[in-house]
FIMITOR-418769 format. One record per residue (C-alpha): residue number from 1; residue in three letters; x, y, z. Coordinates in steps of 0.2 Angstrom, whole numbers, m for minus. Example, Ala and Ser with C-alpha at 12.3 -4.5 7.8 and 13.67 -1.06 7.14 Angstrom:
<recs>
> 1;ALA;62;m22;39
> 2;SER;68;m5;36
</recs>
This chain:
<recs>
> 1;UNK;565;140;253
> 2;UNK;561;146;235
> 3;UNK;544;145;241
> 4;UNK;544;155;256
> 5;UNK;554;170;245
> 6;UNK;540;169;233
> 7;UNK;525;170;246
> 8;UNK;536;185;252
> 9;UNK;537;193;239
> 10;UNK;521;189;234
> 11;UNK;512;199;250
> 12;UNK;523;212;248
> 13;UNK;517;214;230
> 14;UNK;500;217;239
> 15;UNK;504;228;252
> 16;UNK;511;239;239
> 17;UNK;496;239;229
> 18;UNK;485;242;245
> 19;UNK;495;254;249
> 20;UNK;493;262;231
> 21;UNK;474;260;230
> 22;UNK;472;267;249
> 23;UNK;482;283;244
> 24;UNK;468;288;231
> 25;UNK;460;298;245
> 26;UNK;468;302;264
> 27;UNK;450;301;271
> 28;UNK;433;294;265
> 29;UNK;418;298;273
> 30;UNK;402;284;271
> 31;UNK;384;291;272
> 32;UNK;377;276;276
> 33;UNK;376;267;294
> 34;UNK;374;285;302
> 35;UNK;365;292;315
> 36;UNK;357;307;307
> 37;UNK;353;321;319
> 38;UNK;337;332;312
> 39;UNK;341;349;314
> 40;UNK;325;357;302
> 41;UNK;309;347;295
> 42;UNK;309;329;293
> 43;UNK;321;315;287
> 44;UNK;318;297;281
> 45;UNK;334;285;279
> 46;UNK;338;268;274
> 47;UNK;350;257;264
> 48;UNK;354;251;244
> 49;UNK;363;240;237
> 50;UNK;369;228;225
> 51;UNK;362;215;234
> 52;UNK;344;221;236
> 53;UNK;345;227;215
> 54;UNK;357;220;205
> 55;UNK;357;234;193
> 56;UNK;362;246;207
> 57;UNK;378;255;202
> 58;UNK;386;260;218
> 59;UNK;390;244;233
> 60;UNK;382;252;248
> 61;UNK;374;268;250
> 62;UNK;362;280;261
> 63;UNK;346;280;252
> 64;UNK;336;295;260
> 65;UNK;321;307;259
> 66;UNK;324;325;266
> 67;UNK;307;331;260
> 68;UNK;309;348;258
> 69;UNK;319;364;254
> 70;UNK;327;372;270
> 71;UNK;328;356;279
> 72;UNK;342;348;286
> 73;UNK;354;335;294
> 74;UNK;370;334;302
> 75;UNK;381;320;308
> 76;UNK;399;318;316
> 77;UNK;411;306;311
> 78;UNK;424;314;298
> 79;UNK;441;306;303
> 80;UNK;454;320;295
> 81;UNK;471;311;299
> 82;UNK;482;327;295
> 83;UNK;479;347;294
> 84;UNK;479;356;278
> 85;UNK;469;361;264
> 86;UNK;460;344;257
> 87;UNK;451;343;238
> 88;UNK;432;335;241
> 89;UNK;424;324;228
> 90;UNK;405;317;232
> 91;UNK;402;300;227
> 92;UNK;383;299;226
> 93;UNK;370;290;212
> 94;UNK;358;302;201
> 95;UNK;341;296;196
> 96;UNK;324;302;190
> 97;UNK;315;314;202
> 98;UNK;329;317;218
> 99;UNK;333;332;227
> 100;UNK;347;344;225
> 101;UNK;358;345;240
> 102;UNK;370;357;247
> 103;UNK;384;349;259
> 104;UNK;393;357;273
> 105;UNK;407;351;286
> 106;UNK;408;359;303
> 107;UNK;396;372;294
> 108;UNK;406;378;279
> 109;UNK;399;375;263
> 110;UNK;409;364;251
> 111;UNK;405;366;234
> 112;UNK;390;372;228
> 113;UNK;371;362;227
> 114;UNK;372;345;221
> 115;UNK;357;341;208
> 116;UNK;355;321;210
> 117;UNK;341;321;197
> 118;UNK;346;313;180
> 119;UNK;329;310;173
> 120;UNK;334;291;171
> 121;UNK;339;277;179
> 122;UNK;351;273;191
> 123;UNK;367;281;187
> 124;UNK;385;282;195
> 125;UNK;389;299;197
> 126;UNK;401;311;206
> 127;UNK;404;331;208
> 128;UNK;421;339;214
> 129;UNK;414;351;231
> 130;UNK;431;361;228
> 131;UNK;440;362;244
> 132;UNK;440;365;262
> 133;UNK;452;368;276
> 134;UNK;453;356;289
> 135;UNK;463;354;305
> 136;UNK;466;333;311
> 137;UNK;453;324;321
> 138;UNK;436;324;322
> 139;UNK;422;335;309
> 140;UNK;405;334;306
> 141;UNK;396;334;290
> 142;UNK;377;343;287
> 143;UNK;368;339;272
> 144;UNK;355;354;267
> 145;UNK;342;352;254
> 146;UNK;339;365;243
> 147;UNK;324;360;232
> 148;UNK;321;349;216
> 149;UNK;321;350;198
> 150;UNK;312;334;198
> 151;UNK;295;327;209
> 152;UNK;302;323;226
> 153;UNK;316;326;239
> 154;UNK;326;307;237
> 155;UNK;343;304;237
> 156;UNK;355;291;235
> 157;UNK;373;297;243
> 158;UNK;390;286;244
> 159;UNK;405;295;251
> 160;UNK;412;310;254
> 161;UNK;434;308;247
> 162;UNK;446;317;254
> 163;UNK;462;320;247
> 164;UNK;477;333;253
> 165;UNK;482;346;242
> 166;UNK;491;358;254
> 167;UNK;499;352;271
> 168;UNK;496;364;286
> 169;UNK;513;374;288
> 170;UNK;521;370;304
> 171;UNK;513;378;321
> 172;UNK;497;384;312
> 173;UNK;483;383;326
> 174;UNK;470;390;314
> 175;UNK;466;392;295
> 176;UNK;451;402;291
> 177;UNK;450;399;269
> 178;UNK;439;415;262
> 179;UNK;433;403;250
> 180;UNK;417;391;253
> 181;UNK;408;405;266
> 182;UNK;391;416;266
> 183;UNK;395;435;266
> 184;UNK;386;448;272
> 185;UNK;389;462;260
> 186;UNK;386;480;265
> 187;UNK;382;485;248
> 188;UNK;387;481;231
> 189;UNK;395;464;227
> 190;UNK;402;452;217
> 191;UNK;410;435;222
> 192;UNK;418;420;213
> 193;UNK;425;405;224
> 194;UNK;438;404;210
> 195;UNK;451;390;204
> 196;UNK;461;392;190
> 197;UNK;478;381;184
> 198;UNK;485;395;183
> 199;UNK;481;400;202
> 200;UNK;497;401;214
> 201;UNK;484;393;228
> 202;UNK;472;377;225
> 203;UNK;456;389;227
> 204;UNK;453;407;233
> 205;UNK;437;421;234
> 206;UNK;437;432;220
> 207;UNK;431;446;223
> 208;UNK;423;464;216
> 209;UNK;418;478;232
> 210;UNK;417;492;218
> 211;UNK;417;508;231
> 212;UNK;427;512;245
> 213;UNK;422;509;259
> 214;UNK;408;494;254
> 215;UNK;416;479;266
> 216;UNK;407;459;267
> 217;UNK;408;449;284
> 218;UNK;409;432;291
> 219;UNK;407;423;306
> 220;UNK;413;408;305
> 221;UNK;430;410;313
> 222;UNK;430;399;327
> 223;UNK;445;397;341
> 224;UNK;446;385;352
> 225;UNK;458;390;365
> 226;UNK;460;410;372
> 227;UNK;476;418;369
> 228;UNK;484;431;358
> 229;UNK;486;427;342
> 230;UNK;498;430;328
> 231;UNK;489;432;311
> 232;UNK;495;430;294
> 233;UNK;485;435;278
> 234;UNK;489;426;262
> 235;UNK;481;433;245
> 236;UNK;483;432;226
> 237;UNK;493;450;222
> 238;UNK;486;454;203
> 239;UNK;487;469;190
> 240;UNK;473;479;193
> 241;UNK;468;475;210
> 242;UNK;461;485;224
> 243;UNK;467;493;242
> 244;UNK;460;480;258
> 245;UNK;459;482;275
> 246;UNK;455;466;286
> 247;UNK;447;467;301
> 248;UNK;443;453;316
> 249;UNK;427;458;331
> 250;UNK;426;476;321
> 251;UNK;444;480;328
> 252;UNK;460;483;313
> 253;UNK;471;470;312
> 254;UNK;481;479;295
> 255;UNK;484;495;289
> 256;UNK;480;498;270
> 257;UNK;485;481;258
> 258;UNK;488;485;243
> 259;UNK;484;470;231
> 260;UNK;489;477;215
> 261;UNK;508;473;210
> 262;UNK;507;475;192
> 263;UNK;510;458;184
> 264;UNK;503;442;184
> 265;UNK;495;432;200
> 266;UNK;507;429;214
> 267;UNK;503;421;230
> 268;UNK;509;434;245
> 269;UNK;509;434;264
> 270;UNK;510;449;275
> 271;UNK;511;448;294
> 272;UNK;495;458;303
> 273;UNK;493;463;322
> 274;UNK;493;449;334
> 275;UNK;474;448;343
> 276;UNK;469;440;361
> 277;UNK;454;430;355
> 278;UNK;441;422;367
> 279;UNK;436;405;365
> 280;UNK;422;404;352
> 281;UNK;418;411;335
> 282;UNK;423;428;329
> 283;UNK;421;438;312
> 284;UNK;432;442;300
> 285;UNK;428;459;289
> 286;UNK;436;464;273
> 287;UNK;432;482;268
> 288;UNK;438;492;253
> 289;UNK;449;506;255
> 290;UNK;451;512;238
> 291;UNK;462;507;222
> 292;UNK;478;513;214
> 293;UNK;476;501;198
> 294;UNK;460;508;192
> 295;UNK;450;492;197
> 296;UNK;442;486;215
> 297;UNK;444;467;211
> 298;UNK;453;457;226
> 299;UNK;456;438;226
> 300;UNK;459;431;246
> 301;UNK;463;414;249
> 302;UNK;466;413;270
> 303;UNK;471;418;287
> 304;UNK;482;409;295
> 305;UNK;481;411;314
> 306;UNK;496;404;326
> 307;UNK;493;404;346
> 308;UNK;507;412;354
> 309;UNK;501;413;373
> 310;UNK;487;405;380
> 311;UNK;477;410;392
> 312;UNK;478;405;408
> 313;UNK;463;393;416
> 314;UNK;453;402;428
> 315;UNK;455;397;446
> 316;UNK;444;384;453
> 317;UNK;452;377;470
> 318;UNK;441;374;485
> 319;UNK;448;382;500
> 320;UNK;459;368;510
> 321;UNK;446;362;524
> 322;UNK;456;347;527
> 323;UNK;466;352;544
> 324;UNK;463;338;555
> 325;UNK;452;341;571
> 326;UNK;460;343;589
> 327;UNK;457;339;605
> 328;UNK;440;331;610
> 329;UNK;435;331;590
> 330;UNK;448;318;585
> 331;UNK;442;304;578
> 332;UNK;441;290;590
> 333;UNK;454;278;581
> 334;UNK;471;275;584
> 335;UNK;484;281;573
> 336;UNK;503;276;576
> 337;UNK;513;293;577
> 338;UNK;528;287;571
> 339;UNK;521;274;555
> 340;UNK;504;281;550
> 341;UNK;492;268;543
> 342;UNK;502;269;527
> 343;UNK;517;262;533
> 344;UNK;509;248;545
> 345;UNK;498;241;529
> 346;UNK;515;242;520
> 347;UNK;523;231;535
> 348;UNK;508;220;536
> 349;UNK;511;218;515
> 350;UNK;528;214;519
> 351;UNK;527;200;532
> 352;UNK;513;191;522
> 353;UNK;526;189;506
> 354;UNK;539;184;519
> 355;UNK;525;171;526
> 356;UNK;522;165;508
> 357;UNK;541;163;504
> 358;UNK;544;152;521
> 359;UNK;529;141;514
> 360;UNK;535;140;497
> 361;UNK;553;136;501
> 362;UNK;548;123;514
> 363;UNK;540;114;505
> 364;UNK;551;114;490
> 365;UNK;565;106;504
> 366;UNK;551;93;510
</recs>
C-alpha cells in the first residue's frame, strides 16, 4: 500500500512540474518541419541539430537561406488556444555572416528586424517581438528578409513563444491593436510602437501628427463575417495630448476625442458609432483635429469591434422541380399507395429479425 501512495504521489509530482514547465509559454510555434510557401525570390531550407554538430546550441531547428532583401516566405500552422493580446519572444541561433529578418503573423508585423548575425560562432539567442493581438485557432507566420550586415542571407530559427498578457474581453469578435502596423501618413509624422512599466496597456502607437488636419491610415482591418458592428476605442489619455478623430472605409465613426486629461497615463474607452461591415479587410484612419494641451502627441492602443447582427446569407435554393410526373410519364414501377417503399423495407427488416429470433430460440430449445 505504502508503495502504491508513493508512486501516486510521485506522478502527481510530475504532472505538476509538466504542468509548471508547459505554462512558460500558452503556444510555441517550431520553424522547422514546415512547408514553406515562396511568396518573392528564392528559399532554400533544411535542418540543424545537436546530433549532426555537437557544438550546436539549440535541439532542432530550421536552418535556411532566403537570399536576398524583399523576399519572403509564409507558412500556416500557429495553434492560438485562447483570444487575447499574447507577448512574442523568437528563439533563433546568431552566427557570423546571417540575414536580418522581419517576421509577420497573419501579415502584422511583430517586432522589428531581427539581425541574426553575431560575427562568431554559433550562439543561443532570443529577441522579444513585442506583442500582437490574436483571436483562437489557426494563424500564419511570414518571414521577410530585410538585408544583412554580414556576407549572406542564412539563418538559423528555433521557435516563435507565445505567452498571454491580456485575455480577450467577453463577446469581442475583433481586436484591431494600432501598434505593430505600416502607416500611410498624409504628411508629417512621427511614430513609436511604445511600452513603458509605467503604461496602463502592455504596448500602444505613440504617436505625433503635428497639424490639424495631417491623418495616417491602415488597412489591415479584416472581418470575417458582414454585420453591423459595435466599436470601441481604447487609448492612453495623457497631459498634453492632442484632439482625434477615427475613421473606418473614409466614413466618421467619432466625433472629436479629446486625449488630453491633464494628469498622468490612464487607459480609457469611449463607445464610437456602430458600422455594417462587408466581409473582408477595411481601413482604419486617425486624423488630427487639433489640440487643447498645446501638444499634438496621441498614444492608441486598439479597437475593439463586437458583432451585433449578422448578416443574413444570400439565397441559394434551386426552384423545386421535384413534383412527381402524371399520367403516361409515371415511372413504370409499382409503388404501394398506402406503405410506400419505405415502410415495406421497414416490414421486410422486421420479418428477417423475427426469422432470426425463431432460429435462434430453436435452437437454443433443441
Amino acid at each position: 500500500m505504502k508503495k502504491i501512495i508513493s508512486i501516486i504521489i510521485t506522478a502527481a509530482f510530475l504532472c505538476a512540474m509538466l504542468t509548471l514547465c508547459a505554462s512558460a509559454a500558452d503556444a510555441v510555434f517550431e520553424f522547422e518541419d514546415r512547408e514553406w510557401t515562396v511568396l518573392q525570390g528564392e528559399f532554400w531550407k533544411g535542418e540543424m541539430s545537436k546530433e549532426q554538430h555537437d557544438a550546436y546550441p539549440a535541439g532542432r531547428s530550421l536552418y535556411c537561406n532566403i537570399y536576398g532583401q524583399g523576399n519572403a516566405v509564409q507558412t500556416s500552422g500557429l495553434s492560438i488556444p485562447k483570444a487575447g493580446v499574447y507577448a512574442v519572444k523568437l528563439i533563433y541561433v546568431a552566427n557570423q555572416g546571417s540575414a536580418t529578418i522581419q517576421f509577420y503573423v497573419d501579415n502584422v508585423k511583430i517586432g522589428s528586424p531581427v539581425d541574426f548575425n553575431n560575427n562568431g560562432g554559433w550562439t543561443a539567442a532570443q529577441a522579444d517581438l513585442g506583442t500582437v493581438a490574436l483571436t483562437d485557432g489557426d494563424h500564419s507566420v511570414k518571414m521577410e528578409c530585410t538585408g544583412t550586415t554580414a556576407t549572406n542571407y542564412e539563418a538559423f530559427i528555433d521557435k516563435l513563444e507565445f505567452t498571454l498578457v491580456e485575455e480577450a474581453e467577453e463577446g469581442d469578435n475583433i481586436t484591431f491593436e494600432f501598434e505593430d502596423r505600416t502607416w500611410t501618413p498624409s504628411g508629417d509624422y512621427w511614430h513609436e510602437d511604445y511600452s513603458n512599466p509605467g503604461l496602463p496597456v502592455p504596448r500602444a502607437l505613440y504617436t505625433n501628427l503635428y497639424a490639424a488636419g495631417n491623418y495616417i491610415e491602415n488597412s489591415d482591418l479584416t472581418v470575417e463575417k458582414s454585420g453591423k458592428y459595435s466599436v470601441k476605442l481604447v487609448y492612453v489619455a495623457n497631459q498634453g495630448s492632442a484632439k482625434i478623430k477615427i475613421y473606418i472605409d473614409g466614413n466618421a465613426v467619432s466625433d472629436e476625442i479629446d486625449f488630453n486629461n491633464n494628469g498622468n497615463w490612464t487607459k480609457t474607452d469611449i463607445g464610437l458609432s456602430d458600422v455594417r461591415l462587408a466581409a473582408g479587410a477595411h481601413t482604419v484612419k486617425v486624423e488630427l483635429t487639433g489640440t487643447s494641451s498645446g501638444n499634438t502627441e496621441a498614444i492608441f492602443d486598439k479597437l475593439v469591434l463586437t458583432l451585433l447582427e449578422e448578416d443574413a446569407a444570400p439565397d441559394t435554393e434551386t426552384p423545386d422541380d421535384t413534383t412527381e410526373p402524371s399520367g403516361q410519364d409515371q415511372p413504370d414501377r409499382p409503388v404501394n399507395p398506402v406503405t410506400a417503399d419505405g415502410a415495406v423495407a421497414a416490414a421486410a427488416a422486421a420479418l428477417a429479425v423475427s426469422a432470426c429470433a425463431v432460429i435462434f430460440v430453436w435452437k437454443k430449445r433443441k
